[in-house]
N, C-alpha and C positions, 0 to 999 in steps of 0.2 A: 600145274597151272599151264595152258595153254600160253605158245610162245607172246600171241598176240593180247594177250589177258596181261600178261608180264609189261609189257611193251608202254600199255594205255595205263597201267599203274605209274610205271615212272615217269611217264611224262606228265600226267597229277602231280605227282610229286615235284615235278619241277617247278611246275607252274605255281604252287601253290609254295614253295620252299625258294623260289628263287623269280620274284617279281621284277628284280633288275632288270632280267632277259628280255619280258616285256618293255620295259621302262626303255634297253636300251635300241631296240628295232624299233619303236613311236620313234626316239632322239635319228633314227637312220632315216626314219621316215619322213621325216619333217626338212631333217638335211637335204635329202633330195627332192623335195617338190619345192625349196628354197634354190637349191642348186641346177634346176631343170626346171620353170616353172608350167612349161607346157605340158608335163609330162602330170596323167591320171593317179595320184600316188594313196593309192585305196589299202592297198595288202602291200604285202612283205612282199608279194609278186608282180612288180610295176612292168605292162608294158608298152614297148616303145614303137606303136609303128611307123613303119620306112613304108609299104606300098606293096612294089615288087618284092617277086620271090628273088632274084638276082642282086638287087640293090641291098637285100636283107642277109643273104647270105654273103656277099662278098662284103660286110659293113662287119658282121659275127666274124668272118674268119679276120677282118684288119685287127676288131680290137682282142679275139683272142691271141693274136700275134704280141701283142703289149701287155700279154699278161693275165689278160680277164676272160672272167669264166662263164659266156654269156651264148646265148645259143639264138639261132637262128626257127621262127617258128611259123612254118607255111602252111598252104592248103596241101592236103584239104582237112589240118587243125584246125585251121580260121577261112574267113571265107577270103575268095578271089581278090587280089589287090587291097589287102590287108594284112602282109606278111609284116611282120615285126621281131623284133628282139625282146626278149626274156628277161628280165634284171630279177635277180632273186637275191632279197637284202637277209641277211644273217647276223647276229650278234657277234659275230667271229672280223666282221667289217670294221675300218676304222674312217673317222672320219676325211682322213687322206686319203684313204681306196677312195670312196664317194666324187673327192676333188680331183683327185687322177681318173675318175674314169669320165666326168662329165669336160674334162678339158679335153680327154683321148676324142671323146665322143662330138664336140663341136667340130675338133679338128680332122675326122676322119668323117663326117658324114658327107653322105652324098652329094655334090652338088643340084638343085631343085631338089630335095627331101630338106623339109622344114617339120620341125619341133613343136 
């Protein structure tokens, strides 16, 4: 069986054997459009933007300094003065990552970049 045939099998399988995982990225997701409430919290892929590409990437390198695993995403992936950060929530998250990172994130955002 083809690697990628294996692949879509067990992740069926997961999905269907372990509804938690679901259950617990909705609980992540709800945390954080609670804990951010500006922020579009649609997918497991929330994001945040800052504007500039410079404000976006020196805002990604402060908070991966603190820890967090969050990326910088410019043009031309999105368009002009819309560069943003990438939050990508995972069931491997706890609800303290969530609160550590939206305190990191008040406290290290830009001055004029509003939420």
């Amino acid at each position: 069986m083809p690697l990628q045939a294996v692949l879509v099998k067990r992740a069926l399988e997961l999905v269907r054997d372990e509804p938690e995982r679901r259950e617990r990225l909705a609980a992540l997701k709800a945390l954080v459009a609670r804990r951010i409430p500006s922020l579009a919290v649609k997918s497991q892929i929330v994001p945040i933007i800052i504007g500039e590409d410079a404000a976006a990437l020196a805002l990604a390198k402060n908070l991966q300094a603190q820890g967090f695993d969050i990326r910088a995403i410019r043009p031309p992936t999105v368009p002009e003065g819309t560069a943003r950060l990438r939050l990508s929530l995972n069931v491997g998250l706890t609800s303290q990552d969530i609160d550590n990172f939206a305190q990191a994130l008040e406290r290290l955002l830009p001055s004029g970049v509003s939420l």
